[in-house]
N, C-alpha and C positions, 0 to 999 in steps of 0.2 A: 482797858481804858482807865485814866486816870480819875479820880474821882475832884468834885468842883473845888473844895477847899484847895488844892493844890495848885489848882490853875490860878486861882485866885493870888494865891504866892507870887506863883512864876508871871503872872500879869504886870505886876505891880513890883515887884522887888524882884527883877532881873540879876541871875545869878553874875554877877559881872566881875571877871578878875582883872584887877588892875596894879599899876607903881607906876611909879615914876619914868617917865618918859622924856628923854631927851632928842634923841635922835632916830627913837621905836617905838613907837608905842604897841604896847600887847591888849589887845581885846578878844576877850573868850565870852561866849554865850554861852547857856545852857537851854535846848528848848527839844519839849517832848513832840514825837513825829504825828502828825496828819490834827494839826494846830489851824486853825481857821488864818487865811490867808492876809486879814488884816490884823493878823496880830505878827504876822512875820514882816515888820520893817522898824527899824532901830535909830534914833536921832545920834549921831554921830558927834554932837557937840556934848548932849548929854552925857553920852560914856566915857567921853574925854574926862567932863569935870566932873564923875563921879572915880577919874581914876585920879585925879591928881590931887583932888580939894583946894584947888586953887582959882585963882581969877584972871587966868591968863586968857585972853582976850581969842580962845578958838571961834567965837562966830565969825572973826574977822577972814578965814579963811578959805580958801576954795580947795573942795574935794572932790577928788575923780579915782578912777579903778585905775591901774597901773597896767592891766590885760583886759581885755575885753573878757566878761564870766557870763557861763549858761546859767547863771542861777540868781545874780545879783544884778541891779544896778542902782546908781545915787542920783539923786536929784536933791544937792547940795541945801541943806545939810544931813536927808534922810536915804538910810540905806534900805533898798526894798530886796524882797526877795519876790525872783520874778516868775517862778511857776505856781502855778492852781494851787498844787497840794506839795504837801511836804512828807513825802514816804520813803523812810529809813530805806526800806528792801531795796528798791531802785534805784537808788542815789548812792547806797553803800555794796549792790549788787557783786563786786567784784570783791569784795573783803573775802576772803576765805575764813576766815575763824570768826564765830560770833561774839566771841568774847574781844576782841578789839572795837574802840571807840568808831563812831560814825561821826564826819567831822565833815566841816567845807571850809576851807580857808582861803582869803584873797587880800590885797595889797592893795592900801591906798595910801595916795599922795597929794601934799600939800604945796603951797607956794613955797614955803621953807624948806628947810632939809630934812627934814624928819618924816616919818611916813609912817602907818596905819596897818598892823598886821591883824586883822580882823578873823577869827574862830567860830564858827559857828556847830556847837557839839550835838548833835543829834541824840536826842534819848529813843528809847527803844518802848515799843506797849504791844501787850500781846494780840495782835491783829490777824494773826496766821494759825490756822488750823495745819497739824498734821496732816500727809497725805503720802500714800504710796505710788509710784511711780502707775503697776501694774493692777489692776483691781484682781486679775486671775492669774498664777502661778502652778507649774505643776512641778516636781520634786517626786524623787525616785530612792526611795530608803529598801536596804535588803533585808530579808529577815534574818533573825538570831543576832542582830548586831549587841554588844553588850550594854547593858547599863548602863545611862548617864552620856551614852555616844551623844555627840552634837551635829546638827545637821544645819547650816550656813543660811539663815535666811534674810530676803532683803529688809530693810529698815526704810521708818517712815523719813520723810523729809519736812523740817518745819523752817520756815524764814528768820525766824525770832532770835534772838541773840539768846543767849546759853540760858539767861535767868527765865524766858518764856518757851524754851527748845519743849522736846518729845521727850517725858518723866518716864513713863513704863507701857507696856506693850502686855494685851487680855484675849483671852479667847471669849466670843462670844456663843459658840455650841452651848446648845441646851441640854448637849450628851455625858453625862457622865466621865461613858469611858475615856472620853477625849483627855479629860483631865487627869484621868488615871493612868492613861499612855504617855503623854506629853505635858511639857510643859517648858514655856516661854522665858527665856534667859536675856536680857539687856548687858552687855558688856562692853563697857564704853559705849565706842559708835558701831557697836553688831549687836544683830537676832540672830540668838541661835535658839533651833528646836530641840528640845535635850529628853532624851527616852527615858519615862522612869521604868518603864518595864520590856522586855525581849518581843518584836514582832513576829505574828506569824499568817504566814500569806495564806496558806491552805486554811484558816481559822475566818480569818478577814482579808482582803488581800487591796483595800481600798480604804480610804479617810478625806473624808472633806472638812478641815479649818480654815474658820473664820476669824482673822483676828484684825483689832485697831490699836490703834498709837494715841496715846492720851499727853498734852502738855504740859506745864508746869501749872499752866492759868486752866486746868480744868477739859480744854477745846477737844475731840474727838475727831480722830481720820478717817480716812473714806473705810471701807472693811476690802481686806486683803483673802480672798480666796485662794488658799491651799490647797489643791489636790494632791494630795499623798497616795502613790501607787508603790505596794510595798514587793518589792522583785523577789522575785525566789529563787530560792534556794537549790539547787538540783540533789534534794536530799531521797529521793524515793524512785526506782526502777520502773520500768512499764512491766506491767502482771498481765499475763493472758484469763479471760475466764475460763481456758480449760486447759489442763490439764497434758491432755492427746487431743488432738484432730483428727478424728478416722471417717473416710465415706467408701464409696463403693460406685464405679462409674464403669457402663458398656465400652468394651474396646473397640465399638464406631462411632463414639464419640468425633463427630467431628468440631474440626478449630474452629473460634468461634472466640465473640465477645462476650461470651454470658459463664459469669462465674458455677466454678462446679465447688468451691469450697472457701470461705472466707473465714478468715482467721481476725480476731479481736481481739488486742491488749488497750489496758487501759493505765495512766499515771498518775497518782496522787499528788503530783507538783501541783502547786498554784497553777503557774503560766504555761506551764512548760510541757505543755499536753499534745504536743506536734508529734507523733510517732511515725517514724518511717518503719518500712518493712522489707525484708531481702531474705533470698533462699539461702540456706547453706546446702551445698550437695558436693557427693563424691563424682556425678557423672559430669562431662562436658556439655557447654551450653548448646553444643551442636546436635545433641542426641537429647538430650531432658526433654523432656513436653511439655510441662510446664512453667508458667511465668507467675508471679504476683506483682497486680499493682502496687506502688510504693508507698501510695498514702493511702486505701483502703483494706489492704491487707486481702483481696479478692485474688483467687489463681484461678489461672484460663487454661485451656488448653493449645497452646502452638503449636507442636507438630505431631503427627500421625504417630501411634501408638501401638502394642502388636502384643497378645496375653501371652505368645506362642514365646515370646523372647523375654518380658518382665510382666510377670505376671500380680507384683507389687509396688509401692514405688514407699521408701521410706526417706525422708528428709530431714530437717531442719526451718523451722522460720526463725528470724532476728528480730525483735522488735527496739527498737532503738530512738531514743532520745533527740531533737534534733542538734543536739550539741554533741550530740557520741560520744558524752560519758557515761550513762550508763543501759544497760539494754537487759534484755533475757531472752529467753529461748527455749520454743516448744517444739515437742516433734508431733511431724505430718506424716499420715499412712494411708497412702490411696490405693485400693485393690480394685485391680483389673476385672470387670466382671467378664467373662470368654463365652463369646459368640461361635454358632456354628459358619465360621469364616475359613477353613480350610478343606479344603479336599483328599480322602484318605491317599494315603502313598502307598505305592507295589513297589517294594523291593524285593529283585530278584536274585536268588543266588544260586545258581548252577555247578553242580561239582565240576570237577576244573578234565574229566574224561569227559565231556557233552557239552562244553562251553568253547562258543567260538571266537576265536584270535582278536578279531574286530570286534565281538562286543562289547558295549560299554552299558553299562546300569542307568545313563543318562537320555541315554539313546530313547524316542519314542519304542523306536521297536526291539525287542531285544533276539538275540539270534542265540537257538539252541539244535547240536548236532547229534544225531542218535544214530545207532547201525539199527539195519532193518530185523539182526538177529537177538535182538537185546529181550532180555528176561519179561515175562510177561508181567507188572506190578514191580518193576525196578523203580528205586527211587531218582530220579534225576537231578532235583535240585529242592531247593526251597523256597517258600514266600514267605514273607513276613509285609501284612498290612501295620500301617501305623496311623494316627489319626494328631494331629498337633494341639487340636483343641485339646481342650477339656475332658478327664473322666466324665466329669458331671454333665456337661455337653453330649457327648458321643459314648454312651453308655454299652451300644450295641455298633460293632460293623461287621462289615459281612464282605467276602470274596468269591466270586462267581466268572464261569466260565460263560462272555456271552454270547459267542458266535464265534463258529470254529468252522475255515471255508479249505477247501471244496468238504461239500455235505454227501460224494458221493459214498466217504464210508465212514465211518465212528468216528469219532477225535481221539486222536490216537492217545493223550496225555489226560487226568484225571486228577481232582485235588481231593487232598488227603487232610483234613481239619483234624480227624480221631472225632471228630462227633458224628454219631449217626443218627439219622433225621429221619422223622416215621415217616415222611413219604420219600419215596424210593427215585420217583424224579424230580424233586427239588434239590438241588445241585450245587444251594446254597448254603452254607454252614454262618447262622449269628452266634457272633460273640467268640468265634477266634481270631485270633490276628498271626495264627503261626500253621501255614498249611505243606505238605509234601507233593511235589510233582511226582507221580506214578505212571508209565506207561498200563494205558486201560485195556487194552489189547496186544495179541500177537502183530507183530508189522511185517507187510509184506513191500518190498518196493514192486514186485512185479504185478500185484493185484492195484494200484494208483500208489501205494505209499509212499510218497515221493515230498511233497512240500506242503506245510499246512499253516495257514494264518490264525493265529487264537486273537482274541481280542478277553484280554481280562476286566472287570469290572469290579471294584471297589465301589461301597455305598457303605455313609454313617446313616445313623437315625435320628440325625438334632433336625433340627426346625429352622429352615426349611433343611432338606435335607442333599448332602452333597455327594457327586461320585465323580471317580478318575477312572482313568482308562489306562492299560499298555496293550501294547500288542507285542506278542510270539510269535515269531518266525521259526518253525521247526523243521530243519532240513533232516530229510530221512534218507541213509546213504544206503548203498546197496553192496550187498557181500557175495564171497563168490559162495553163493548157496544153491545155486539151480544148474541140472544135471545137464550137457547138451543133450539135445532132442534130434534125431534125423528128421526131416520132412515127410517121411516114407518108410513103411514098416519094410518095404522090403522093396527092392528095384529090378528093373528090366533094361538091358542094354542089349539093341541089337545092331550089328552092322557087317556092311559085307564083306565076303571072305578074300577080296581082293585090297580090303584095307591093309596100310602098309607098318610097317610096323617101327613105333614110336610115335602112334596116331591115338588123339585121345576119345575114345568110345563112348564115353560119360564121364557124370560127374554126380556126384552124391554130396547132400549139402545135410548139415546140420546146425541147428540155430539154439544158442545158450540164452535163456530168458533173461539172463543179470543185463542189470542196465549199464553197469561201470561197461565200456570199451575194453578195458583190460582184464574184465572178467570173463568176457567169453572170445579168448581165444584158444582155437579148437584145431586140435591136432589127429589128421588122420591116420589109420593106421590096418595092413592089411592081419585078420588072424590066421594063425598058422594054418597052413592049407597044401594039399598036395597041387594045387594049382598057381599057386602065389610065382612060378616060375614063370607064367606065361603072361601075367597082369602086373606091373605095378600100380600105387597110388600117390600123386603127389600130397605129404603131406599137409599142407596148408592151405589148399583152396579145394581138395577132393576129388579134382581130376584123373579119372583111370586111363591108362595108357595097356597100350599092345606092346607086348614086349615078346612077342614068338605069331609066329601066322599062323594063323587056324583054317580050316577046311569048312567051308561049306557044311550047314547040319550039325558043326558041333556045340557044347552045351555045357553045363559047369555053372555052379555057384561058387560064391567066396564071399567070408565074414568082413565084414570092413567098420571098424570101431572110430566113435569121436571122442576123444579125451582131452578133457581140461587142460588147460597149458598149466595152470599155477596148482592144480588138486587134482593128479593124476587118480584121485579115488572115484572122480565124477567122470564118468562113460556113458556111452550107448552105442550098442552096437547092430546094423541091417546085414539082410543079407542079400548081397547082388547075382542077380541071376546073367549069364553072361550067351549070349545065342549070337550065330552068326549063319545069316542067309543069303540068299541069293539077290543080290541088289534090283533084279526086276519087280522083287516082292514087296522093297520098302515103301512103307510108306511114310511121309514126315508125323512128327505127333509132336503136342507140347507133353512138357514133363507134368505139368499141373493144369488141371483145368480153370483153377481161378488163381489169378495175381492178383496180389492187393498192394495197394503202395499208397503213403501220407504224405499230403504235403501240406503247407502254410499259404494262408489268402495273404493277398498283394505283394506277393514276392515279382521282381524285377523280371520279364520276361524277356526271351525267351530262355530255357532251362530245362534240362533232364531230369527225367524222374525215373527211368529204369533202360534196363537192357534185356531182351532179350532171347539176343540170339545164343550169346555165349554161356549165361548163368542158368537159362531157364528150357531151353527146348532144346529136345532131341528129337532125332529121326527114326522111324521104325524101319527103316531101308537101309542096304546095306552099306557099310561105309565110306566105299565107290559112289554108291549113288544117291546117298544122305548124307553123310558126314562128310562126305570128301571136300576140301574147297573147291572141287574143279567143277563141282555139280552146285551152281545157285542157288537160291532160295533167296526169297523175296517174302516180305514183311508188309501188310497191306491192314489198315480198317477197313471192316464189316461196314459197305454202303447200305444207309437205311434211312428214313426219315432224324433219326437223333442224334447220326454222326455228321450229317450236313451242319448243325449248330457245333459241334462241340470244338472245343476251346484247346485240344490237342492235335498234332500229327507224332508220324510214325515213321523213323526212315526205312526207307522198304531193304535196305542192304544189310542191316544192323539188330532192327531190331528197337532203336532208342525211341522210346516216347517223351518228346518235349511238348512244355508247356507254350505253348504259340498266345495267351492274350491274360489278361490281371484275372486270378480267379479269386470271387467273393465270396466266400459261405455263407452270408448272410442271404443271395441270391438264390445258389444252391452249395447244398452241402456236399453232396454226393453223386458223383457218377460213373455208368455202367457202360460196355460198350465191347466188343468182339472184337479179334482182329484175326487170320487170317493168315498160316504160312504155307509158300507156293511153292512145291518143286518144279524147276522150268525141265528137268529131264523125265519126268516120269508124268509132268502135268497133274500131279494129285497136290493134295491140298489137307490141311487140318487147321483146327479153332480152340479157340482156346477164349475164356471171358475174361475182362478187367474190370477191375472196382475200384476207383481214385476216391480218397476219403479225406476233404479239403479241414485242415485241421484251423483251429478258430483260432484270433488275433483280438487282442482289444482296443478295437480301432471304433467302436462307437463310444457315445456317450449317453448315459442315461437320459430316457424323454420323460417329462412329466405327461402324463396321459389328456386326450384333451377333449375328455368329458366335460358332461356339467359341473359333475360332483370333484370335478377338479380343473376347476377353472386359476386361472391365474392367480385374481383375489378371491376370497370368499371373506364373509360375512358372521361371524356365530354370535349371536344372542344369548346370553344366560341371566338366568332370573334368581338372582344373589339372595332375595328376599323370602325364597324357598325356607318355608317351616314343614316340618315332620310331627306327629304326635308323640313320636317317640325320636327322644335325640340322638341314639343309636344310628337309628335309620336317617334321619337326617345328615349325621356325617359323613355316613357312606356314602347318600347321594351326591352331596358337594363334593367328598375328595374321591369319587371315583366317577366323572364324567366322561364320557367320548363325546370329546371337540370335532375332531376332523377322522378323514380316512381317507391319507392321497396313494398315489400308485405312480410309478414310473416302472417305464419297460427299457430293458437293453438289450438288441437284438444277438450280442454276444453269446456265448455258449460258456458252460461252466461257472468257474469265480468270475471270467470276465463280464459275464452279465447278472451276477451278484447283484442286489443291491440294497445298499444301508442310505437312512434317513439320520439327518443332523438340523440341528439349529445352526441359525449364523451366526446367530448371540449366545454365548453360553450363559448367561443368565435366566434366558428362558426355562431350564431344566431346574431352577426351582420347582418352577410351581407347576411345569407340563413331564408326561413323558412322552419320549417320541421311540416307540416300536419298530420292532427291523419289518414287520411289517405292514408298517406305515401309518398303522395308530396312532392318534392324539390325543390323549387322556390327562384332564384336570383334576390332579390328585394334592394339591397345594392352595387353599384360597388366604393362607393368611398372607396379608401386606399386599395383595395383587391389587393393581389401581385396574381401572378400566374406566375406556379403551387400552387394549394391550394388541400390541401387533407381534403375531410372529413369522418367518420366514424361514423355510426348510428348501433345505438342497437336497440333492441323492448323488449318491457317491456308487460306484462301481468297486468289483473285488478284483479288478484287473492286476498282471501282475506284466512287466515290472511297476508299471504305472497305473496308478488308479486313476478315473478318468471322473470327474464331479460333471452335474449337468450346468446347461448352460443358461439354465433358465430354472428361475423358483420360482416356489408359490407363497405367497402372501397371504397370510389369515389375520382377519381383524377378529379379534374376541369383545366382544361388547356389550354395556348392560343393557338387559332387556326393557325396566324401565327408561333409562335412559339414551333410545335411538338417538336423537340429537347429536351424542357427543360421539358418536363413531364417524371414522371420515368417509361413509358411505355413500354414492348416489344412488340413494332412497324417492326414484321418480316416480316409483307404482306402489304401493301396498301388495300390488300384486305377484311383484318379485321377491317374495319373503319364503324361503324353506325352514318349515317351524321341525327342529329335531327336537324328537320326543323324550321321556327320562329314559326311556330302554329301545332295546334294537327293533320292539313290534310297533311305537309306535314311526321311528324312523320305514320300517317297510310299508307301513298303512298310510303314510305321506308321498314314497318313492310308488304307491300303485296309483292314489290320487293325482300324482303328475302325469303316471300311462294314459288313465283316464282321459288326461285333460289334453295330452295328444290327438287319440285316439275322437274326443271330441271335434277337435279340430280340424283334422281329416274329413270327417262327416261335415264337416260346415263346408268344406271345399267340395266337394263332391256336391253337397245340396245345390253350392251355388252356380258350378257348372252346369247341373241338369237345370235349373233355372234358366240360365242363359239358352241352350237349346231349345229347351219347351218357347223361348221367345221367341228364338228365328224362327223353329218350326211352326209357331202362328202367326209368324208374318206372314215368311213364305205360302203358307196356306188360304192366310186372308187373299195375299195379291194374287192367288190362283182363284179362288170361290170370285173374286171379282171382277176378274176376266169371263169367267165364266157365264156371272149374273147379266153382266155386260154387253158378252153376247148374245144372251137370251131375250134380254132386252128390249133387244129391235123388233122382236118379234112378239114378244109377251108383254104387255104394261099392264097388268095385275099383279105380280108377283116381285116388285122393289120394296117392299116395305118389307116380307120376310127372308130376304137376304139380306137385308141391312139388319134385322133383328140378330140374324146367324153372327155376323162380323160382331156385334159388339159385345155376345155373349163369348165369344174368344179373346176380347180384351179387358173383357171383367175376369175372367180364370185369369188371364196373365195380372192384372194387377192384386188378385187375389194373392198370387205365387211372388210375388213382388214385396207384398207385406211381410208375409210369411218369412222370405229371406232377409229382410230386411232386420226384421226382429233377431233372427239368429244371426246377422253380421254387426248387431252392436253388442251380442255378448263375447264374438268369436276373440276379441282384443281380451279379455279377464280369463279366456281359457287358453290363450297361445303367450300368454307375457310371462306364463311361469318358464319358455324356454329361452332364457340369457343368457347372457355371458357370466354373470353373477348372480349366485344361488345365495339366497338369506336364509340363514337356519336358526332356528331358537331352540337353543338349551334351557330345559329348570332345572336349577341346582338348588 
């Protein structure tokens, strides 16, 4: 603002520039802006003759605007100015430079020709305060920039023309450092922020200035808030705090969300502390197991893992920048810790004389070939157990022969560790893994040696603890080692002297024990003999022929030998005695008094089983009147009570016995029976006995037995909670329980009715073992949850096929405090079979249920004779009353003690009444121990 003296000037003595006018006159004002509105109007005739000094006659004139103006008008002789106020800013708004004049100029005219260029110059007073556009600004400076760098900031704005504009620009922080960092630069018309010193973002990484614009006239701007955010630098890598990553994780780790190892680097940038994170690895993503998240640096486990294959996992993590300039890298070492998760392996290797064509190492069963004459402790092959886990896991394993079938004679094979074990039938060798197959004995195939199933067993001893099975097949072949045998130490052939010659008189048989077909075939042969001229022998089936006719009465032996076809060293030789009679004499005979012959149940009827006439009987008549074909003989069964059943005939011409209907052995095994051959010429007769011996088939299937104690489900209680005084004792109780004890029958015979017990699950052999005798023992409690169900089959030893049953049983194992959770129906208490910790108390339970039989019986019984004792005092009442009734008519004294008789017979009966009654409400708690499901309690 101007001060009064001034005003007072420019009141009174109007700056007024004038000359001479003729045909223009120039009028210029001078007047300072926001002037009180009645000092803004100007007498027009005044200015005239203050510009001319003359006395030219301007009142005389009329004055008016030449345009119509927003800012003026006249009301002759006076020029007014026609707004409120008079403010430079507004009126000179569009000036761009504050240093040009603010002006308003307009045109007036007269009657004359001359006219009125009228100026109106606006002065300027400092009426405007500086002021920033923005009160808050933010601004981005990087560190390390050099000294004295400039940083572009906005600038105040003042109205004022140049002489009252914006002089200099101030921080008002109370801070020091502010002043020591920065400092405020005016250049021309810029702010700039000019660094005295190097920033650093990790030290400070933020600034808040405040600054104002000060004017020429002293005035103060609004304050300019600064935030300075100072960027950084990407001068410093992500650092891990360690060094190595090492842990240790189970290989049943399963996948899963939950970190098994997290890795952490950290960045000493300012801002720039975003770290991703990424594996380096040699393996493919397909096989790696593990992942790490990107931004916590956490690794998981995705796919299944296996110690047997990588038993360590060595990597790389990345930790990296999010600008991926610069990063570092730590290594990861995750070790497999090795569970006992495998099963030992049988590999078998049989030298290549004993191994057969088709077997294969992969094969369940493997097939091994031996002669029956093989060295007693020959070695035949090898085993090698192996075990995949862990040494440290599987410290001990062991290979065991477990069942070696048919049990009729020794197992012929034996394993050879090289360790021997102080007990002499423990059969197991721990802690080798490299055993010899040895034949354990001499083999005979004619004594059964013939085919034997082994079933081998491998066991580790980790926790729980695991086993495999294979099975041997050992074929035992037959050599030509056995001598032939005649039937008969020595022979009798008689026949009549009217036999013709080239007629065969007999026959001599010999039978070679080898079982190969091509080992016993048997060559007959006469020895030298001063009679060999009158007999030949055919050699191949034994038949003696006439070859000279003999007389009546005569007599003679002759050596007759059987010799091996392939080992003419194997012989035997009879001696036949040779007679010839008078055919009246003969009588028929068999050659042997018992035939035996085998055959197979369900074989397709009808079917022969033997002959004879031709192979097996001769005549003791002479050859005329026995042998001859002209003289019949007829072939007949002994009628008797057991030939009326039996399930053969006989043709009576022949000799043949076929089988006429399906024979079972399971039905009968064996049968006996006579038959009978007839001479129709002489009418005699001989006998001779048969013994058919029905060989077994495996055509059943294992039954489970269907006792109590092996009922479908059973129930078993154990009481987990079992303490010992001693923890010795305790353990053995818990890992040595008998769970169960089932039984199946197969009415088969030999291997075929064999039979082995299995789980359905083989998981169950953790924690149980299941006995070829049907045992079920809890030798494992760690990790077992209960309720645990198991389910056992029974398998047969049949061959070719082994035949499983058709039906299992079911065991619930469950905790004894917690009945609830077994899926029992638990509708008695009194259905409970509590087994004891040992076998005495299980039999002092199994007598307690005879008892409770046996009880039960007597309750039937009492209550039948109850019932009786009631009719019989009915019946007795309604006689006594017949009787009194009679008497009656004639006696009327004596109603009173017959009525007393009657009711002391129906006070005993309801006496007997009570009595039964009492013992028919306990009979239900002594007969409910007989169900279909037996509850047993195990303490463990």
């Amino acid at each position: 603002m101007i001060n009064s003296y001034y005003l007072i000037i420019l009141f009174y003595f109007p700056n007024v520039l004038t000359y001479d006018c003729r045909e223009i006159c120039n009028l210029t004002v001078y007047v300072y802006e926001n002037i009180s509105n009645d000092q803004l109007q100007w007498n027009i005739i005044d200015l005239l003759y203050n510009r001319t000094l003359t006395s030219f006659p301007f009142e005389h004139y009329q004055y008016s605007l030449s345009n119509p103006s927003d800012y003026f008008e006249i009301e002759t002789p006076i020029l007014k100015f026609r707004l409120s106020e008079l403010d430079r800013e507004k009126i000179c708004s569009k000036i761009v430079y504050h240093d040009h004049e603010c002006s308003l100029q307009l045109q007036i005219f007269t009657q004359t020709s001359f006219f009125i260029i009228f100026k109106l110059i606006i002065l300027d007073i400092n009426d405007w305060k500086p002021y920033f556009k923005d009160d808050h600004i933010h601004i981005n400076i990087r560190e390390n920039l050099p000294i004295n760098y400039r940083v572009q900031l906005p600038i105040a704005y003042d109205h004022d023309s140049t002489e009252y504009n914006v002089d200099y620009y101030k921080f008002i922080n109370d801070d020091p450092v502010i002043q020591q960092l920065f400092q405020l630069e005016k250049f021309h018309d810029e702010l700039r922020l000019k660094l005295l010193k190097q920033l650093d973002c990790e030290k400070t990484n933020h600034y808040q200035l405040e600054i104002i614009a000060i004017d020429k006239g002293g005035l103060e701007s609004n304050v300019l808030h600064v935030n300075v955010t100072i960027d950084d630098l990407n001068e410093f890598q992500p650092r891990f705090k360690q060094r190595l990553y090492h842990t240790h994780i189970p290989e049943h780790t399963p996948i899963s969300n939950t970190s098994i190892l997290n890795v952490i680097a950290t960045d000493d940038d300012c801002y720039d502390k975003i770290i991703h994170y990424s594996l380096l690895r040699d393996i493919s993503n397909d096989v790696f197991p593990f992942e790490i998240d990107k931004y916590t640096g956490s690794i998981y486990v995705i796919h299944e893992f296996d110690y047997e294959k990588m038993s360590s996992y060595r990597f790389r993590v990345k930790a990296s920048n999010l600008d991926q300039i610069t990063s570092s890298i730590v290594p990861v070492v995750i070790d497999i810790i090795d569970i006992n998760d495998n099963q030992p392996l049988i590999q078998i290797n049989i030298l290549n004389d004993y191994k057969s064509i088709n077997s294969d190492e992969d094969n369940e069963e493997f097939m091994i070939n031996i002669k029956e004459n093989i060295q007693f402790g020959q070695v035949i092959g090898t085993i090698i157990i192996r075990d995949n886990d862990s040494i440290m896991i599987n410290k001990k394993i062991s290979l065991k022969i477990l069942s070696c079938w048919p049990t009729k004679n020794s197992c012929p094979i034996e394993l050879d560790s090289g360790i021997r074990n102080s007990d002499e039938n423990e059969k197991t060798s721990i802690g080798s893994t490299n055993y010899l197959i040895r034949t354990s004995r001499q083999l005979d195939t004619e004594m059964g040696d013939d085919q034997y199933t082994i079933i081998l067993e491998a066991r580790d001893y980790g926790d729980p603890p695991l086993s495999s099975q294979r099975r041997l097949l050992v074929l035992i072949h037959d050599q030509n080692d056995c001598i032939p045998k005649f039937t008969q130490s020595n022979y009798q052939f008689r026949f009549s002297e009217s036999t013709p010659v080239g007629f065969s008189i007999g026959h001599v048989n010999a039978i070679d024990r080898d079982l190969s077909p091509s080992f016993h075939r048997i060559q007959y042969k006469l020895s030298d003999n001063e009679n060999n001229h009158i007999i030949e022998i055919n050699s191949n089936n034994g038949s003696i022929y006439l070859t000279k006719t003999l007389s009546a009465g005569m007599k003679f032996n002759v050596t007759v030998m059987a010799i091996d076809q392939q080992n003419h060293s194997l012989y035997d030789q009879t001696t036949v005695q040779i007679l010839s009679y008078d055919e009246e004499t003969c009588l028929p005979t068999f050659k042997q008094k018992i035939y035996i012959f085998n055959t197979t149940e369900h074989r397709l009827t009808p079917y022969e089983i033997g002959k004879y006439s031709h192979l097996f009987i001769q005549s003791q008549v002479s050859a005329d009147s026995c042998l001859s074909s002209s003289i019949p003989i007829s072939y007949h069964l002994v009628k008797d009570k057991a030939s009326a059943t039996l399930p053969f005939s006989i043709d009576s011409r022949n000799g043949i016995i076929t089988v006429a209907r399906e024979l079972d052995r399971e039905r009968k095994a064996f049968f006996q029976f006579f038959v009978d051959s007839f001479n129709h010429k002489t009418h005699q007769a001989s006998q001779t006995e048969i013994q058919i011996n029905i060989l077994d088939e495996n055509d059943h299937y294992p039954m489970f037995d269907n006792s109590i104690d092996n009922a479908r489900e059973q129930y078993i209680y154990i009481n987990k909670s079992l303490s010992s005084k001693y923890p010795h004792e305790r353990k053995a109780m818990i890992n040595n329980i008998l769970i169960a004890h089932i039984s199946a029958t197969d009415p088969d015979e030999g291997s075929n009715g064999l039979i082995n017990y299995y789980f359905t699950n083989n998981e169950n052999y953790a924690y149980f073992h299941l006995y070829s005798n049907g045992s079920i023992v809890l030798y494992n409690q760690n990790n077992l949850q209960l309720p645990y169900r198991l389910e056992v089959y029974a398998r047969d030893q049949g061959s070719p096929v082994p035949l499983n049953s058709k039906e299992s049983i079911v065991i619930y194992v469950c905790d004894a405090l917690k009945r609830n959770e077994c899926p029992s129906d638990e509708s008695s208490e009194h259905q409970q079979w509590l087994l004891g910790f040992n076998g005495k108390n299980q039999i002092k339970t199994d007598r307690i249920t005879a008892n409770f039989y046996l009880g039960s019986i007597f309750i039937m019984i009492s209550i039948l004779l109850f019932i009786v004792i009631i009719i019989v005092c009915i019946v007795w009442n309604l006689i006594i009353r017949g009787q009194i009734k009679g008497k009656h008519d004639h006696l009327h004294g004596n109603g009173s003690k017959l009525s007393t008789g009657s009711y002391n017979c129906r006070t005993e009966a309801r006496k007997n009444l009570i009595i039964s009654d009492s013992l028919g409400d306990s009979s239900p708690t002594m007969t409910s121990i007989d169900g279909n499901h037996r509850l047993k309690s195990v303490a463990v």
